[in-house]
DONUBA-454790 format. One record per residue (C-alpha): residue number from 1; x, z, y; residue in one letter. Coordinates in nm, 4 decimals. Layout:
BEGIN
<atom><k>NUM</k><x>X</x><z>Z</z><y>Y</y><r>a</r></atom>
...
***
This chain:
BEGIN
<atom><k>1</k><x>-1.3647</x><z>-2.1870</z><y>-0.7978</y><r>x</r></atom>
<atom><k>2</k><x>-1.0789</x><z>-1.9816</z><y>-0.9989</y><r>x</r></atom>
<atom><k>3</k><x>-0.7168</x><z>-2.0512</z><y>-0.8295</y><r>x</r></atom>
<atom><k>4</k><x>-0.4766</x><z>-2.0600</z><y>-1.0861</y><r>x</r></atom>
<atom><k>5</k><x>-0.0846</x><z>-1.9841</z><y>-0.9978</y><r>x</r></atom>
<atom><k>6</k><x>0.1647</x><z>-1.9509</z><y>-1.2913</y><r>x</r></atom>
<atom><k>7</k><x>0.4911</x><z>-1.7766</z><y>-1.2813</y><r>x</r></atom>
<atom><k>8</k><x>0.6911</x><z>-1.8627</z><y>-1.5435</y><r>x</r></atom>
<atom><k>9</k><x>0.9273</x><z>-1.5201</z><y>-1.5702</y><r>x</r></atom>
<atom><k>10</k><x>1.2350</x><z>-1.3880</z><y>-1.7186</y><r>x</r></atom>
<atom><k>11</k><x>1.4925</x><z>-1.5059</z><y>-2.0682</y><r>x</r></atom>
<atom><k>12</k><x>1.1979</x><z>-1.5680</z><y>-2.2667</y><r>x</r></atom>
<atom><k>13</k><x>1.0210</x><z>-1.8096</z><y>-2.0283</y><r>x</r></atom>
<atom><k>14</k><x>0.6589</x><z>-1.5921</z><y>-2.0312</y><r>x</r></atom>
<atom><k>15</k><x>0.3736</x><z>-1.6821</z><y>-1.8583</y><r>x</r></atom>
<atom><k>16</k><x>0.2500</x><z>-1.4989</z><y>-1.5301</y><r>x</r></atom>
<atom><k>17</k><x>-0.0575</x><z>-1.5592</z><y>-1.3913</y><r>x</r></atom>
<atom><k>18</k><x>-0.2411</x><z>-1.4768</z><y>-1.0105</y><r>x</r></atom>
<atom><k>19</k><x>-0.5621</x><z>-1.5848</z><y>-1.0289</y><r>x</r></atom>
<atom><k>20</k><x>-0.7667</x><z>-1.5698</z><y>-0.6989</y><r>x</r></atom>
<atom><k>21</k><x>-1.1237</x><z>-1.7322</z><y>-0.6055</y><r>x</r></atom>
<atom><k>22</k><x>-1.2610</x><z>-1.8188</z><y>-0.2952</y><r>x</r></atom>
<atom><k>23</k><x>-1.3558</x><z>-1.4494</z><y>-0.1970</y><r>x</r></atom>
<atom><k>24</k><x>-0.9107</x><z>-1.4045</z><y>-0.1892</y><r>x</r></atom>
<atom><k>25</k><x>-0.9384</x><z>-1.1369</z><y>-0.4418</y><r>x</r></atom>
<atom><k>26</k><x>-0.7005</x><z>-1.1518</z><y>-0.7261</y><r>x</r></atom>
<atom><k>27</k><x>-0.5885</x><z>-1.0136</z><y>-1.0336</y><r>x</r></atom>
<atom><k>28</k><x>-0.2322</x><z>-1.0866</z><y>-1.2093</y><r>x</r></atom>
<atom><k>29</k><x>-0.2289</x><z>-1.1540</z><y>-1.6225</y><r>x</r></atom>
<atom><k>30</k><x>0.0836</x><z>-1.0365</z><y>-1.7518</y><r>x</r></atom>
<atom><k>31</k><x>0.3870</x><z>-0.9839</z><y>-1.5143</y><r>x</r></atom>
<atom><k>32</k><x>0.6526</x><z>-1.0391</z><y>-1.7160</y><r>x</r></atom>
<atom><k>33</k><x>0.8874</x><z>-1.0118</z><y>-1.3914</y><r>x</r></atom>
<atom><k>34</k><x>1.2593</x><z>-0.9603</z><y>-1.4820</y><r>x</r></atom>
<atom><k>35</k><x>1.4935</x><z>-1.0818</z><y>-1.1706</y><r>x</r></atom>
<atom><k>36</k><x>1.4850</x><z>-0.9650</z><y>-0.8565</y><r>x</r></atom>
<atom><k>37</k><x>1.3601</x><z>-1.3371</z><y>-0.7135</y><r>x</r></atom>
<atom><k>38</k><x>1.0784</x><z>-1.3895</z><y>-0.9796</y><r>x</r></atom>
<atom><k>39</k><x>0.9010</x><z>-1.0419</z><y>-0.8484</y><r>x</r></atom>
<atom><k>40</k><x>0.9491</x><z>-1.1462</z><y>-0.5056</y><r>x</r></atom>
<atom><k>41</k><x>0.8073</x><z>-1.4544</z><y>-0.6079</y><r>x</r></atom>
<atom><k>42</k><x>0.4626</x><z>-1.3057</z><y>-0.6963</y><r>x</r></atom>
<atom><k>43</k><x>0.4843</x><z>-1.0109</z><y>-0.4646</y><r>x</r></atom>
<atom><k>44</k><x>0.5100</x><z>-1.2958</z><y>-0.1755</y><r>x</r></atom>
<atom><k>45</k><x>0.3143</x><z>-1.5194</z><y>-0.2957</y><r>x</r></atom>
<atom><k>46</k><x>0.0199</x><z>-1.2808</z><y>-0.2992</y><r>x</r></atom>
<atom><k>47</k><x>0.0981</x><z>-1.1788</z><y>0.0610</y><r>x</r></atom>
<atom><k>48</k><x>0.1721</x><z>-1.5100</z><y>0.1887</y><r>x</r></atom>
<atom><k>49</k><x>-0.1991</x><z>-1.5955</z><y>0.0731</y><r>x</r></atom>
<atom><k>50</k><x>-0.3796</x><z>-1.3011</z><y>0.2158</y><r>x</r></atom>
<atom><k>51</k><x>-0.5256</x><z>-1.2348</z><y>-0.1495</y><r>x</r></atom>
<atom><k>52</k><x>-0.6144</x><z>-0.8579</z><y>-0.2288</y><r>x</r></atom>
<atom><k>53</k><x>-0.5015</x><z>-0.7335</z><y>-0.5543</y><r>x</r></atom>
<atom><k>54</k><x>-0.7325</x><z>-0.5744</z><y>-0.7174</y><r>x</r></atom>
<atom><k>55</k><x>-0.6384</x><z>-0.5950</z><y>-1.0794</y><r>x</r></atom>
<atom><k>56</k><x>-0.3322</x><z>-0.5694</z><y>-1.2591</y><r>x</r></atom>
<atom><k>57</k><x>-0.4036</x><z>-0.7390</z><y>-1.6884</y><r>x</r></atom>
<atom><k>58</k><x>-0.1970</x><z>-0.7496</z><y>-1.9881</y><r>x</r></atom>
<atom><k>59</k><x>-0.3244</x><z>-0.9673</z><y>-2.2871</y><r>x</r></atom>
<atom><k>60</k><x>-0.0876</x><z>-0.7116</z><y>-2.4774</y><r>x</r></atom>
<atom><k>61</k><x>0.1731</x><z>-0.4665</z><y>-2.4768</y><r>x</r></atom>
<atom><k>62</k><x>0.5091</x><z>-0.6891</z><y>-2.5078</y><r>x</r></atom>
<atom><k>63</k><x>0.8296</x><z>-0.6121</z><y>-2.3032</y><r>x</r></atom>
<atom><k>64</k><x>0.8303</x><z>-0.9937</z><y>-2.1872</y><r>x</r></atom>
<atom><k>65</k><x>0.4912</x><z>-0.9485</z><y>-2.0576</y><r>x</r></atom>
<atom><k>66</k><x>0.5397</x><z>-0.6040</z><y>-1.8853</y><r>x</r></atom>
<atom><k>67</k><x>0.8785</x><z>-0.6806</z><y>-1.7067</y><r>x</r></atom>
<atom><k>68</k><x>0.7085</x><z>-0.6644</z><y>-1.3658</y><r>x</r></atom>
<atom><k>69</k><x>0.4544</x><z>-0.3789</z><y>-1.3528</y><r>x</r></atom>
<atom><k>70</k><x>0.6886</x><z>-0.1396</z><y>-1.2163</y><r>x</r></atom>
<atom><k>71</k><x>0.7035</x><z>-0.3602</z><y>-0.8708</y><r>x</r></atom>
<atom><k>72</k><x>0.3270</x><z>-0.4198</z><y>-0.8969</y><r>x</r></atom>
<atom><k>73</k><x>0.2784</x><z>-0.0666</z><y>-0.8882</y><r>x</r></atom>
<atom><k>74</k><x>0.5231</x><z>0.0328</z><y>-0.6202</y><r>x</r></atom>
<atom><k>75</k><x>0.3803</x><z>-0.2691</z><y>-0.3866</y><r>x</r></atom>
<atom><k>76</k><x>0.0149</x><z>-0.2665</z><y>-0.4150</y><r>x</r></atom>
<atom><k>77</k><x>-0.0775</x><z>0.0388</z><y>-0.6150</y><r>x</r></atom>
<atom><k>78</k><x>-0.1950</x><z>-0.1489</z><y>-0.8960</y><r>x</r></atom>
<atom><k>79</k><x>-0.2270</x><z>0.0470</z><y>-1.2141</y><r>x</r></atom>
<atom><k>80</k><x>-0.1916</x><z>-0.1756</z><y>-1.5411</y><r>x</r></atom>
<atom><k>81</k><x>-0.4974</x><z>-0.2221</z><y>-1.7550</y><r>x</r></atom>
<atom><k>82</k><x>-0.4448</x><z>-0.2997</z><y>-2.1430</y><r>x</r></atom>
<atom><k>83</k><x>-0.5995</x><z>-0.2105</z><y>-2.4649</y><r>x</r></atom>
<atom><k>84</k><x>-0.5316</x><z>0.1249</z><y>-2.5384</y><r>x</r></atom>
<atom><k>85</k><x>-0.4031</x><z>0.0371</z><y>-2.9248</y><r>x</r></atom>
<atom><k>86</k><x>-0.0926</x><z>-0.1451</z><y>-2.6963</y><r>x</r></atom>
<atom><k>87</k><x>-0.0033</x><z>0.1531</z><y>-2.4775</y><r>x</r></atom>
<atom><k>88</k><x>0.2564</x><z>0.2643</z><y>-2.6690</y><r>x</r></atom>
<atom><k>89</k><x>0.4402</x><z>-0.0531</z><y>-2.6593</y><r>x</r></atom>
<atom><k>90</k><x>0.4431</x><z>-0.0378</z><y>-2.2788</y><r>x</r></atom>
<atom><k>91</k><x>0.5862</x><z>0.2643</z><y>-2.2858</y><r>x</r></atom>
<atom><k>92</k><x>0.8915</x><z>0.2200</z><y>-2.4937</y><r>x</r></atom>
<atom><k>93</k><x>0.9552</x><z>-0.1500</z><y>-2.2615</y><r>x</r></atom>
<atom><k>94</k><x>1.3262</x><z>-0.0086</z><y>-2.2314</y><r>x</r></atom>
<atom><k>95</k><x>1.3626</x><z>0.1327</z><y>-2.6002</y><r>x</r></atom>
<atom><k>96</k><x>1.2262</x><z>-0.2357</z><y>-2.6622</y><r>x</r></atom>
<atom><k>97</k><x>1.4348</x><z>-0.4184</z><y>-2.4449</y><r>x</r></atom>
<atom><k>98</k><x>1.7562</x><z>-0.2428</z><y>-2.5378</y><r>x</r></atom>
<atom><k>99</k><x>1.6590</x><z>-0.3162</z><y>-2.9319</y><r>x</r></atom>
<atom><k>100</k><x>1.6503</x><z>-0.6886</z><y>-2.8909</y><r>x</r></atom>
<atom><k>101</k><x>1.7420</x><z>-0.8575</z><y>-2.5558</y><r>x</r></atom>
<atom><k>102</k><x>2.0745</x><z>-0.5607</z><y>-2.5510</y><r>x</r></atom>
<atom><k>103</k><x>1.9695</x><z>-0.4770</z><y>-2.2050</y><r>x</r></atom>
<atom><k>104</k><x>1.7915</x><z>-0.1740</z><y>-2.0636</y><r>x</r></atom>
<atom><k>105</k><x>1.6166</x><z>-0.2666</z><y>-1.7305</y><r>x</r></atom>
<atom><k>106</k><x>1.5361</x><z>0.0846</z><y>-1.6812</y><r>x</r></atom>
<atom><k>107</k><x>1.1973</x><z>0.0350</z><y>-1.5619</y><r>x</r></atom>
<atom><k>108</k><x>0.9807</x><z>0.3959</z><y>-1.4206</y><r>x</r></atom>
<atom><k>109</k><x>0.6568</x><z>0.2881</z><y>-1.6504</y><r>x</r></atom>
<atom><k>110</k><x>0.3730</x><z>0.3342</z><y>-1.3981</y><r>x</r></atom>
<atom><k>111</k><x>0.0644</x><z>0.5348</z><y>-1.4904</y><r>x</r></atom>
<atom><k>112</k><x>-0.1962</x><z>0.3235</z><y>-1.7150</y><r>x</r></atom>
<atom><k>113</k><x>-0.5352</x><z>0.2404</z><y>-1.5184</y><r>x</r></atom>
<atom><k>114</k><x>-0.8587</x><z>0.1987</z><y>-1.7300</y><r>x</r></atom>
<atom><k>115</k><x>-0.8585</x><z>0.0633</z><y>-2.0757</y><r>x</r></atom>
<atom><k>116</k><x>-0.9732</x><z>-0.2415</z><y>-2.1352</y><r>x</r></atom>
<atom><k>117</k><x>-1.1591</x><z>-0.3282</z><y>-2.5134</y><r>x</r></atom>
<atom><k>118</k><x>-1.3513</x><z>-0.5932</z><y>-2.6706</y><r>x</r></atom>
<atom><k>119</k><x>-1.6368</x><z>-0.6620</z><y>-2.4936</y><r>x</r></atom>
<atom><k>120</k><x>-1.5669</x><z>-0.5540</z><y>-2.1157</y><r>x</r></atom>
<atom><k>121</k><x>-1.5956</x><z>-0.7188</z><y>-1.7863</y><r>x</r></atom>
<atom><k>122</k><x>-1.3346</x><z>-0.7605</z><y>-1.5720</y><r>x</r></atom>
<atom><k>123</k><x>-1.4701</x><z>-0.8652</z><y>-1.2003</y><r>x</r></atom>
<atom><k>124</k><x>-1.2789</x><z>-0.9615</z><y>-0.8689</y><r>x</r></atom>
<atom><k>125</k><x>-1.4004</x><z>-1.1783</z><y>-0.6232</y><r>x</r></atom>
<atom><k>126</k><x>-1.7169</x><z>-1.3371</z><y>-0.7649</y><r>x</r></atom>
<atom><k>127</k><x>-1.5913</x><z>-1.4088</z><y>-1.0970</y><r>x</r></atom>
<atom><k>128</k><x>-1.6484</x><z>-1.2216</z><y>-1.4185</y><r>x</r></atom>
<atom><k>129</k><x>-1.3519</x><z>-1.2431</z><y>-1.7011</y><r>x</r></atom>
<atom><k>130</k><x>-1.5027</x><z>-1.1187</z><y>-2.0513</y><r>x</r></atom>
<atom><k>131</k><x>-1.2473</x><z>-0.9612</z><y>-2.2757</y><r>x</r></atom>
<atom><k>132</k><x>-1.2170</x><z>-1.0750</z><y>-2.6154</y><r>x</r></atom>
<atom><k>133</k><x>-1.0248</x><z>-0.8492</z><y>-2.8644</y><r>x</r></atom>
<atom><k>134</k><x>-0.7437</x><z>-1.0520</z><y>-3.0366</y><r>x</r></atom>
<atom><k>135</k><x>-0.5121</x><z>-0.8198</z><y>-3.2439</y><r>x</r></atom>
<atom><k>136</k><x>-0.2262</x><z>-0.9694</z><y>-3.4625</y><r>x</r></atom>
<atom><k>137</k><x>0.0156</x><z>-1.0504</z><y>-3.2453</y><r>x</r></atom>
<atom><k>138</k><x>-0.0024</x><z>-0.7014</z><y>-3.1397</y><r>x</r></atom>
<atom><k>139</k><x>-0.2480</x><z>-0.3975</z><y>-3.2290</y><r>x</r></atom>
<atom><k>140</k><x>-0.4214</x><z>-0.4140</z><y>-2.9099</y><r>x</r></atom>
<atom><k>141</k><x>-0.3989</x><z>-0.8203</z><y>-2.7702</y><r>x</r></atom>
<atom><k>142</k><x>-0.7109</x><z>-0.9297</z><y>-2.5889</y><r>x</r></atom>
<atom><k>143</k><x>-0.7853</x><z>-1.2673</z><y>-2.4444</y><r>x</r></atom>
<atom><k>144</k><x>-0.9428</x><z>-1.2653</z><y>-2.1203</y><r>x</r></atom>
<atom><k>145</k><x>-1.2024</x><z>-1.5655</z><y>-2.0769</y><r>x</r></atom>
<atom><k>146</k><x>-1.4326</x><z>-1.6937</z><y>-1.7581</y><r>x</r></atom>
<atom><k>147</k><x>-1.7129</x><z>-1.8573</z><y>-1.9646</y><r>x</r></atom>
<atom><k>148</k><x>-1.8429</x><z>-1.9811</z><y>-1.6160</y><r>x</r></atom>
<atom><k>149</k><x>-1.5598</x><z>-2.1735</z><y>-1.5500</y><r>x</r></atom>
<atom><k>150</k><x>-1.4076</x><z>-2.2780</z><y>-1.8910</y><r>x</r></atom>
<atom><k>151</k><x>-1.0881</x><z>-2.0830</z><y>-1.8537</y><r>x</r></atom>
<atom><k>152</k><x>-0.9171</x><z>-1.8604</z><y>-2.1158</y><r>x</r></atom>
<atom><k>153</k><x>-0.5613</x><z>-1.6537</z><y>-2.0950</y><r>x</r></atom>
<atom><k>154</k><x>-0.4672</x><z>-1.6431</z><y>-2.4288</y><r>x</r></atom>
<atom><k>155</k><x>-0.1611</x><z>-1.4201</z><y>-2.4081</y><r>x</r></atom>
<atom><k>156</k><x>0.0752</x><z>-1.4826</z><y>-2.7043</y><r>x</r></atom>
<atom><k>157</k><x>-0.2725</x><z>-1.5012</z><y>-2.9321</y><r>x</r></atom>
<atom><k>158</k><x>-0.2932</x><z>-1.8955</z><y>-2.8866</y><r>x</r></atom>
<atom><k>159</k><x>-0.0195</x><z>-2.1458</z><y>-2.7972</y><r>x</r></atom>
<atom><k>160</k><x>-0.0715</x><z>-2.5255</z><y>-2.7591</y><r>x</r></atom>
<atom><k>161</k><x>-0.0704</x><z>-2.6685</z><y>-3.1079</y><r>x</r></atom>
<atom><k>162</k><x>0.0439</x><z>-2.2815</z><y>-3.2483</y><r>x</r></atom>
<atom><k>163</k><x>0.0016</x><z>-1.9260</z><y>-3.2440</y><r>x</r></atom>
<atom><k>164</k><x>0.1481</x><z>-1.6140</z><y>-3.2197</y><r>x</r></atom>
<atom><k>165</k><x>0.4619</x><z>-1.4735</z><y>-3.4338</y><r>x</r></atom>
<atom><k>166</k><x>0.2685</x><z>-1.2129</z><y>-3.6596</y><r>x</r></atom>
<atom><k>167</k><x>0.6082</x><z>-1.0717</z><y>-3.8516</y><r>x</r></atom>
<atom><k>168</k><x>0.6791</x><z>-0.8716</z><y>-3.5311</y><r>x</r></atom>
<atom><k>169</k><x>0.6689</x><z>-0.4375</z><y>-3.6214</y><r>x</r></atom>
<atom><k>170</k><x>0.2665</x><z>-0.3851</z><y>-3.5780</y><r>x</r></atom>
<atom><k>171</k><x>0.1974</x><z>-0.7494</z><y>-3.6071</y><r>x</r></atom>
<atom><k>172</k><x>-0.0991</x><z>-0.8214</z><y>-3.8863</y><r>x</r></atom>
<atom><k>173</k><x>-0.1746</x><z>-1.1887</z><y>-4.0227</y><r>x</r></atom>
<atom><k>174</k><x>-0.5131</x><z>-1.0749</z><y>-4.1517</y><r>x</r></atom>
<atom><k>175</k><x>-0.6104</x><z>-0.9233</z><y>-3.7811</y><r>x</r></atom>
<atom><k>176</k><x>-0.4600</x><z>-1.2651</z><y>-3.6581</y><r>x</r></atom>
<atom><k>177</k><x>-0.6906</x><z>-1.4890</z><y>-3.8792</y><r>x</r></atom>
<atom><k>178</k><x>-0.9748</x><z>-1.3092</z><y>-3.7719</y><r>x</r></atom>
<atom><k>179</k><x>-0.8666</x><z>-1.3551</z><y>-3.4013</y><r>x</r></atom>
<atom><k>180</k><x>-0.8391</x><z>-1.7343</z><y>-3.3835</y><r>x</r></atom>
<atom><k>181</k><x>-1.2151</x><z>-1.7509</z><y>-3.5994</y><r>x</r></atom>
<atom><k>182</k><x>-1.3487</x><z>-1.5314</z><y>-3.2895</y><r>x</r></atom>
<atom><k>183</k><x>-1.1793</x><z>-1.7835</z><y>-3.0736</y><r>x</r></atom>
<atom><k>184</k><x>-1.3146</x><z>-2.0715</z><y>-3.2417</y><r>x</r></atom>
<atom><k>185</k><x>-1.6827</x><z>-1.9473</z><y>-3.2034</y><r>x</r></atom>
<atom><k>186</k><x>-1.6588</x><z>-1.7846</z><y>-2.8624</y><r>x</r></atom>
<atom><k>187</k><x>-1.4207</x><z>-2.0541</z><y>-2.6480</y><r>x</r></atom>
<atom><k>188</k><x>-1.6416</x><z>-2.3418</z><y>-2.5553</y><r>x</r></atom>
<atom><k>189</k><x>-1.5017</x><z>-2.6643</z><y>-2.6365</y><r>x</r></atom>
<atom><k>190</k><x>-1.4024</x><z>-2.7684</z><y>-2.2816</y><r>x</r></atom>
<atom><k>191</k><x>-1.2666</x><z>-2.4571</z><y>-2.2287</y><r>x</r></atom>
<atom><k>192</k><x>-0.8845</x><z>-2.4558</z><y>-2.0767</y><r>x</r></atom>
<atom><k>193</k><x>-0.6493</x><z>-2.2237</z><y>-2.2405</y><r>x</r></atom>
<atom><k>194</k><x>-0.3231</x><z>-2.0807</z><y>-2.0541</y><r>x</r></atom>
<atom><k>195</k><x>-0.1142</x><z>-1.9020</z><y>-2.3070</y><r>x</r></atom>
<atom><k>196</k><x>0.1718</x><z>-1.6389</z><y>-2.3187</y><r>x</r></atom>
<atom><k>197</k><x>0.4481</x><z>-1.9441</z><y>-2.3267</y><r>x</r></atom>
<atom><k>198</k><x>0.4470</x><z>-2.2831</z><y>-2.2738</y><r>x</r></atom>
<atom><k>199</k><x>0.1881</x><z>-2.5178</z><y>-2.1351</y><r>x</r></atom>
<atom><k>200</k><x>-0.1848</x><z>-2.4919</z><y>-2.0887</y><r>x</r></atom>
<atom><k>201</k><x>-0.4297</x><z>-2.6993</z><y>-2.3687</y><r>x</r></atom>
<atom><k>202</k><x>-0.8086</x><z>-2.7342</z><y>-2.4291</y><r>x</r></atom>
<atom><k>203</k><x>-0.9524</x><z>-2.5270</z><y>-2.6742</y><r>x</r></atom>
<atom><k>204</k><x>-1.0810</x><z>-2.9155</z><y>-2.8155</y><r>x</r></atom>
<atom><k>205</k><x>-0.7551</x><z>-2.9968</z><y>-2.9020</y><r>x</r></atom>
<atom><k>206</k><x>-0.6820</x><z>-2.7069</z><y>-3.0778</y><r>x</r></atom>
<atom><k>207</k><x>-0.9760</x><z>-2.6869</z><y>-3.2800</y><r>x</r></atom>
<atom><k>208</k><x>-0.9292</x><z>-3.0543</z><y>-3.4065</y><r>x</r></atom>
<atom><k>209</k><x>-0.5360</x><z>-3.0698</z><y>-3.4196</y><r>x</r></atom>
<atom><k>210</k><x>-0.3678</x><z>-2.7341</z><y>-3.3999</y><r>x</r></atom>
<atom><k>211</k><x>-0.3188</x><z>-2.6464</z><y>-3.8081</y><r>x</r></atom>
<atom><k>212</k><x>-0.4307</x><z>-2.2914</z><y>-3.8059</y><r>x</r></atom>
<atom><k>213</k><x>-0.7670</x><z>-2.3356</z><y>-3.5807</y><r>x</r></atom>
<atom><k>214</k><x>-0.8187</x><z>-2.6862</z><y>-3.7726</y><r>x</r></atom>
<atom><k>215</k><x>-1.1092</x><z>-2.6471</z><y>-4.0035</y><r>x</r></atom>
***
């Protein structure tokens, strides 16, 4: 059974995750890590736990997402896997940050590990994540989703009762309507979402109340 530990991270309150199973392998979805105590938080957390890293995920390329993959790097050796479509986004995270939060954390961008697309696996312990492809938000956003055990990390693709900003530079509405129809045939009904911000929902709600999955 899939261990789920959020981190809520940095001044725009983004979702971390560590997932782990019973095997105490783990991957991390999205380390938005800004200060100093929230990477200790994860960094310790995963220690304190005995888990073994053994993938580090981004749903997409977004500074608040990112914040944290320098210290992942540095403690474990954990390259970041993303979409390749997003790569450039994580490498301009202190262009980015400069632009609109007027800060420049000054973050060494580690090396990339493997891309991840539309259709992969993702395995640790003895769970299997399949990776949907959800641009809009971002060129290269994916949704990462254990069919076996009704869990989906939506990134900034799906919010409870919303969605993701599309009127960001390389945002697309179009790409983002045909995201949420691939969501609404592929996410089982009982299926828990944990998104980018804010809390967790079922994909049943969503599909009977949120306005833009609502048919």
């Amino acid at each position: 059974m899939l261990q789920i530990e959020k981190f809520v991270c940095n001044m725009i309150q983004e979702n971390c995750y560590v997932v782990s199973d019973e095997t105490k392998e783990c991957v991390i979805i999205d380390c938005g890590a800004f200060y100093p105590e929230e990477r200790k938080s994860i960094v310790s957390y995963i220690r304190d736990n005995g888990l073994t890293l053994t993938h580090l995920l981004a749903t997409h390329g977004h500074l608040d997402h990112n914040f944290g993959i320098d210290t992942i790097y540095n403690e474990f050796g954990t390259k970041l896997e993303i979409n390749a479509a997003d790569e450039f986004l994580v490498a301009t995270i202190n262009e980015q940050s400069e632009e609109f939060l007027g800060v420049n954390p000054h973050i060494n961008v580690p090396p990339i590990g493997p891309y991840i697309s539309g259709g992969d696996t993702v395995s640790f312990g003895s769970h299997n994540f399949s990776v949907i492809p959800t641009p809009g938000h971002s060129p290269g956003g994916v949704v990462f989703y254990c069919k076996e055990e009704q869990v989906a990390f939506s990134g900034d693709t799906l919010f409870r009762m919303s969605i993701g900003r599309t009127d960001f530079p390389y945002s697309n509405w179009a790409h983002m309507q045909q995201s949420l129809n691939l969501l609404s045939t592929t996410l089982a009904p009982p299926t828990t979402v944990w998104p980018g911000h804010g809390p967790s929902t079922l994909m049943a709600d969503e599909m009977s109340m949120n306005p833009y999955l609502r048919r």
